[in-house]
C-alpha positions in Angstrom: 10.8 23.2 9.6 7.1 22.5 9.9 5.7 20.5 7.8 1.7 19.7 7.6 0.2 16.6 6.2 -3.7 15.3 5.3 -3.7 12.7 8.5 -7.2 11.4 8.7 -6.3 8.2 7.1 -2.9 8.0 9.4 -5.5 7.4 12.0 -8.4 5.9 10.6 -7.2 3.3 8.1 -5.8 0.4 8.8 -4.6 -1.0 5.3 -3.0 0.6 2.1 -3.3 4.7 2.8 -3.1 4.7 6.2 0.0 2.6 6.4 1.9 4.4 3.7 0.8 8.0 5.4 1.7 6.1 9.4 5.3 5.1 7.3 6.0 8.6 5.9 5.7 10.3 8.9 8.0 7.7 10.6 10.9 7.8 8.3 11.1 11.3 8.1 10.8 11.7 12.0 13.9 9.1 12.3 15.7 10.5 8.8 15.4 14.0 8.7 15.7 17.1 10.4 12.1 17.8 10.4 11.2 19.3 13.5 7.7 19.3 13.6 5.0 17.3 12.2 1.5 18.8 11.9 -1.1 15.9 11.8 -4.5 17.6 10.4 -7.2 14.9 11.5 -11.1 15.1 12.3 -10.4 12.6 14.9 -7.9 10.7 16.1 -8.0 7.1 16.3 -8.4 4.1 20.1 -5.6 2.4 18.2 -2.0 3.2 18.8 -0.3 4.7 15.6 2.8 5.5 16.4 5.5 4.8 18.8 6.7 8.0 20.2 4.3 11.4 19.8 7.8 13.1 20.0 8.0 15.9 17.2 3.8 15.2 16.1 1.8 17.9 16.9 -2.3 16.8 15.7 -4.6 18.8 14.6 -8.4 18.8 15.2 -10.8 21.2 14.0 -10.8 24.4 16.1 -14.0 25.6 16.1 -17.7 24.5 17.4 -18.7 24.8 13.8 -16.0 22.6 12.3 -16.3 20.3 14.7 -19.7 18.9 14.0 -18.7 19.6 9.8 -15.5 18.0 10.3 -15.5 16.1 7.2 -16.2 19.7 5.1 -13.6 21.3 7.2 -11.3 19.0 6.1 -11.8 19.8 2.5 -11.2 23.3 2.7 -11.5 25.7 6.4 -8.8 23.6 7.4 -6.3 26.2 5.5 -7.2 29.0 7.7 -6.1 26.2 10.6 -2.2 25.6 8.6 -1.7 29.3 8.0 -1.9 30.1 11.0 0.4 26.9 12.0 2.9 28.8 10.4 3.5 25.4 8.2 6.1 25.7 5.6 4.8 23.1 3.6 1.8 20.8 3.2 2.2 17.1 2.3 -1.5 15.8 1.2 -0.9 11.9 1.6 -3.2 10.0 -0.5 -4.4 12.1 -3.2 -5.8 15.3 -2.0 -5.2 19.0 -0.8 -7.8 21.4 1.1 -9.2 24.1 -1.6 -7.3 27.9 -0.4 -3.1 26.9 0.1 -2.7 28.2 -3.0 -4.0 31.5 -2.2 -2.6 31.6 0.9 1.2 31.0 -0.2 1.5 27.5 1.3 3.7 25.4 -1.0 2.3 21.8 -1.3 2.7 17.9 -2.5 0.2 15.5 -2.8 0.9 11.6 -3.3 -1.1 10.4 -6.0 -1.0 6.5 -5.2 -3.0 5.2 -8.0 -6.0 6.5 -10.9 -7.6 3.1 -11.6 -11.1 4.5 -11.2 -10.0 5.9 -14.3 -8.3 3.2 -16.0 -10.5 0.5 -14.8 -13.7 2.6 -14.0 -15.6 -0.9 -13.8 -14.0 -1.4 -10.4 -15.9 1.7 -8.7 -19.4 3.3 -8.2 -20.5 6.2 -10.1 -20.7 8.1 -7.1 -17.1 7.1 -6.1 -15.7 8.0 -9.5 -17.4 11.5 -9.5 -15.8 11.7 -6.0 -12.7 10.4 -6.8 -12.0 12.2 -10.0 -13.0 15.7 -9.0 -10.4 15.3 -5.4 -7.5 14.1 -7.8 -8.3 16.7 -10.7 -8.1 19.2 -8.1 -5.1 18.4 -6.0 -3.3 17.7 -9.6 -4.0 21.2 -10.6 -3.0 22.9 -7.2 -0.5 21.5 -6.0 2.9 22.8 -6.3 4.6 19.2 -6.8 3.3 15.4 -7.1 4.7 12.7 -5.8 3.6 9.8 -8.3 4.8 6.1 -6.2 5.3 4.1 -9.2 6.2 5.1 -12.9 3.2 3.3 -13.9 1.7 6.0 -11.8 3.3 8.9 -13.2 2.2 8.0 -16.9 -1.1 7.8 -15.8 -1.2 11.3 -13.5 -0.1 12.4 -17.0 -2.9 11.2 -19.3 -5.5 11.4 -16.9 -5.0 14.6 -15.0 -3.0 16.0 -17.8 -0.6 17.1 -15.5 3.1 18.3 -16.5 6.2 15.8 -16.7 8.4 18.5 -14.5 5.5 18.6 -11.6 5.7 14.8 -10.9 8.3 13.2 -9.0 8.7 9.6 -8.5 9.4 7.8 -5.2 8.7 4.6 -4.2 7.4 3.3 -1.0 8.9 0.9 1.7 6.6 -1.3 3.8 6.6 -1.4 7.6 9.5 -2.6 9.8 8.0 -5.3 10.7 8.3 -7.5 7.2 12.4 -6.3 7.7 12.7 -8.4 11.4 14.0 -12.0 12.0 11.7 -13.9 14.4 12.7 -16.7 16.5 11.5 -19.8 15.8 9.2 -20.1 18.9 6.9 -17.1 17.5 6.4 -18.6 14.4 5.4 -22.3 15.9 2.9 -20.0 17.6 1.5 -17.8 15.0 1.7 -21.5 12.8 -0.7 -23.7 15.5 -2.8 -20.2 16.3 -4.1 -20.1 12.6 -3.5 -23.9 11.8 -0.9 -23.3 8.8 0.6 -25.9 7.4 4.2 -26.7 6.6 4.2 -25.1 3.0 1.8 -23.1 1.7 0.8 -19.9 -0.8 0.8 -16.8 0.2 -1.5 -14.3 -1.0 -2.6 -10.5 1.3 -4.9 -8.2 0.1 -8.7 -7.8 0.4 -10.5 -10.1 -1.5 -12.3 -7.9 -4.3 -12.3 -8.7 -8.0 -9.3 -7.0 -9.3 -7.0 -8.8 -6.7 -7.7 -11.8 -9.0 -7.4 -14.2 -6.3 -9.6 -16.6 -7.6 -7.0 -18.0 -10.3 -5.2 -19.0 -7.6 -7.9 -21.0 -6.3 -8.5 -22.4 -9.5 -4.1 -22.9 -10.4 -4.1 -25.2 -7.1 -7.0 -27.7 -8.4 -6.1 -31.1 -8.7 -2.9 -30.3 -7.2 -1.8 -30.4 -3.2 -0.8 -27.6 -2.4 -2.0 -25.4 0.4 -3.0 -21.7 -0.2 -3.2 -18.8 2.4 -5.6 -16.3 1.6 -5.1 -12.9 3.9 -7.3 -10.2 4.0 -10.9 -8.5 4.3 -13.7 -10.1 2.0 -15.8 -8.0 -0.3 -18.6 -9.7 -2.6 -15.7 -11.1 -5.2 -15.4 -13.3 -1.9 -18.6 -15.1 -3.0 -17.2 -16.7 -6.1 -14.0 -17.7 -4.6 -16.2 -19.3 -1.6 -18.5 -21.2 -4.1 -15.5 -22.3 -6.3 -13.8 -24.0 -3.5 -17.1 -25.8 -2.3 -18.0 -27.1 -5.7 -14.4 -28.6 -6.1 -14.1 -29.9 -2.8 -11.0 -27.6 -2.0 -11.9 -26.7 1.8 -8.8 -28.6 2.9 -6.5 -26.5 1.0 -7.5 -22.9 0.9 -7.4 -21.3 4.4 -8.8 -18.0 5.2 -7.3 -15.3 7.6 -8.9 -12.0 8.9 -7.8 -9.4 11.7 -4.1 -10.7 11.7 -1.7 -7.8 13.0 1.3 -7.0 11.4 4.0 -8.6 13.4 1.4 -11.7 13.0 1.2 -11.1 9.1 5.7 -10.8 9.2 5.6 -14.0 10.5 3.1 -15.7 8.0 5.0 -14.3 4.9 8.5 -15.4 6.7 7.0 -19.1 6.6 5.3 -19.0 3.4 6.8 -21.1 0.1 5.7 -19.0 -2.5 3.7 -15.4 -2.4 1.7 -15.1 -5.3 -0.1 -12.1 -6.6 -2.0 -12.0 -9.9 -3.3 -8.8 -9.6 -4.8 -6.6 -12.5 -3.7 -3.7 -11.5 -2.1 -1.6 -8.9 -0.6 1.4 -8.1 2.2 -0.4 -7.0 1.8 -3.2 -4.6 3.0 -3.1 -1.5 2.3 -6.8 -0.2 5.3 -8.1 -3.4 8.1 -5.7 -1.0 6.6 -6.9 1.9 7.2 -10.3 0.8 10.9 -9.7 -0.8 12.1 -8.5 2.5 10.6 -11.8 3.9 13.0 -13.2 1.6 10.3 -15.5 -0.2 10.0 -15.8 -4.3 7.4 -13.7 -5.9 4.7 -14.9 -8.8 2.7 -11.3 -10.0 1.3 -10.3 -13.0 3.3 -9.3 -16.3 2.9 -5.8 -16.8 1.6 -2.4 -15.4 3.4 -1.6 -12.0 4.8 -4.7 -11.0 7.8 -5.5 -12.4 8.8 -2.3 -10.5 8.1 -3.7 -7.4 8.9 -7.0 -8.0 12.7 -6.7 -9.8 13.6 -8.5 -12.5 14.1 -12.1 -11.1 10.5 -12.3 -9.6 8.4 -14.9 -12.0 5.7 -12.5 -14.0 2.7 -14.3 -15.6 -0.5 -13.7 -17.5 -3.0 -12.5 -14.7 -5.6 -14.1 -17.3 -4.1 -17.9 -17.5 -4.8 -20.5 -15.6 -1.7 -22.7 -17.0 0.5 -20.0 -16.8 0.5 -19.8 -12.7 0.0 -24.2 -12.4 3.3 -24.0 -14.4 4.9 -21.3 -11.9 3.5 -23.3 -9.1 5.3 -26.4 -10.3 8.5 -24.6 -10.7 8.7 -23.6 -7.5 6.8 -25.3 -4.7 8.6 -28.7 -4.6 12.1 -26.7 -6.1 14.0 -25.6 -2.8 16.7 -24.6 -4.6 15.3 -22.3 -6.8 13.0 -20.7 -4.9 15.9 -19.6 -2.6 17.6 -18.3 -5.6 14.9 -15.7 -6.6 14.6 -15.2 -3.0 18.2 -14.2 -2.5 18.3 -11.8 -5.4 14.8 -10.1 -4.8 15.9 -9.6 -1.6 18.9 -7.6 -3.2 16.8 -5.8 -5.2 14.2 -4.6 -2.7 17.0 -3.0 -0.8 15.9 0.1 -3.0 12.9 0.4 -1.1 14.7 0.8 2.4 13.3 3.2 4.9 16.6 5.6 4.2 15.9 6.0 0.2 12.9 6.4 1.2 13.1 9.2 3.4 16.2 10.7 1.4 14.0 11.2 -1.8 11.1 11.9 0.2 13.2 15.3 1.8 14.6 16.1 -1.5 11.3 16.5 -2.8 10.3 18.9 0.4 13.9 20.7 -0.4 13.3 21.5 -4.0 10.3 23.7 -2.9 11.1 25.1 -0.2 
């Protein structure tokens, strides 16, 4: 069995797409008898993405033309590339398929991992919701199957791309290996006095833009003293959180880290009190699985995707309310007891997301169509 997939954000991102594309490839490669993987790239990446190359094939354009139009070939030449590949099916990863498998007999699933540039527009350009919306109207119309990754998801592929109910299947993602380890305690004393953490703190990961709504964390720890970890790239929402903490005098207890790697970012969650994420919406949020395997108590936001990811003992509040999240805070941070309560069952409950669920309803979906 041959099996294609969209790679160029395998190899190019380092967050969110790239990771869940880098993940699919290497649970199916370990849980399935899927002998070949055909990467379709523009270029590969310096960075090492994956362990072993055993079973990958990759896939650059072919021809001088496409070479220097690499990013049209991608869109739609590259089918003349995976039918002659002899692929027997084509996974597009994070929301897209080339124009021409259709016509070419090439049954295909795309992952549709979230449509908030529909159902909070506010968040995007005009030019990336043009983009955006004409890629995910297009794969939701062509492709033979689609994987939605949260139910939230699949309503939404539903009312915005009008797509059928029998076309979508849901499965959830897992998170790297690496949030699943135990680490001695000598590498986290290190990763602790290499970014000066202190003994308890917050934990919040994910790039610092507006509808991450980490802000209200910064705001729920005034007056209080507790110690927040903020983790992730800065956009211009950055700005106010920056200003905030200098006009309260909160410099001593937020802390900001960039560039961390994952075994570095395991280790931070596996010391952290309390992971909190109040975001406004998701396709599903990764970093709340990340941080039940770390086996650490979870405060998100009530509603939309995340009671899906977080289970139903994580603590859900209004993304919106100050007081709510000061009153989760002081539930929690002092309360050793309790917080290793939620911990214990969210980490039963995440066991759903296991790389072998994963993979098995992953295949099943590749089964049904081929």
């Amino acid at each position: 069995m041959r099996i294609g997939f969209e790679a160029k954000r395998v190899f190019h991102n380092n967050t969110g797409l790239g990771n869940y594309g880098r993940d699919v490839i290497r649970i199916l490669k370990k849980f399935t008898p899927i002998d070949q993987f055909y990467l379709y790239t523009t270029s590969v990446s310096s960075q090492k993405r994956f362990d072993s190359f055993d079973k990958i094939v990759v896939k650059l354009p072919e021809s001088g033309l496409w070479k220097k139009l690499s990013s049209i070939w991608r869109l739609g030449p590259v089918a003349n590339q995976i039918k002659k590949d002899g692929i027997n099916l084509y996974h597009g990863l994070s929301g897209e398929i080339p124009s021409g498998l259709k016509r070419r007999a090439i049954p295909t699933v795309v992952t549709v991992h979230d449509l908030i540039f529909f159902s909070h527009p506010h968040y995007y350009s005009f030019f990336d919701r043009i983009i955006y919306s004409i890629k995910s109207k297009h794969a939701a119309k062509n492709a033979d199957k689609i994987i939605a990754i949260s139910e939230q998801t699949k309503r939404d592929v539903i009312k915005y791309l009008k797509a059928e109910d029998s076309k979508i299947e849901v499965v959830y993602q897992g998170c790297n290996q690496a949030f699943k380890k135990a680490y001695p305690q000598s590498e986290k004393d290190k990763v602790r006095e290499k970014y000066s953490l202190p003994e308890q703190y917050i934990l919040n990961v994910g790039t610092l833009q507006e509808r991450k709504n980490a802000l209200l964390i910064v705001k729920a720890i005034k007056g209080t003293d507790y110690q927040l970890v903020l983790v992730g790239g800065e956009k211009k929402y950055a700005q106010k959180i920056h200003s905030y903490i200098k006009e309260n005098n909160l410099g001593n207890q937020v802390s900001f880290l960039k560039n961390v790697s994952v075994t570095e970012l395991a280790v931070i969650y596996k010391m952290a009190t309390i992971f909190c994420y109040p975001s406004l919406c998701e396709g599903f949020g990764i970093p709340i699985i990340e941080a039940l395997f770390s086996k650490i108590p979870v405060i998100t936001s009530q509603g939309n995707c995340f009671p899906e990811a977080g289970g139903p003992n994580s603590v859900y509040i209004d993304p919106s309310s100050e007081e709510a999240l000061q009153e989760a805070f002081k539930n929690l941070y002092y309360n050793e007891d309790e917080r290793k309560r939620i911990a214990d069952l969210g980490y039963t409950y995440v066991q759903r997301f296991t790389d072998e669920e994963v993979a098995k309803n992953l295949f099943k979906v590749y089964k049904s169509m081929l």
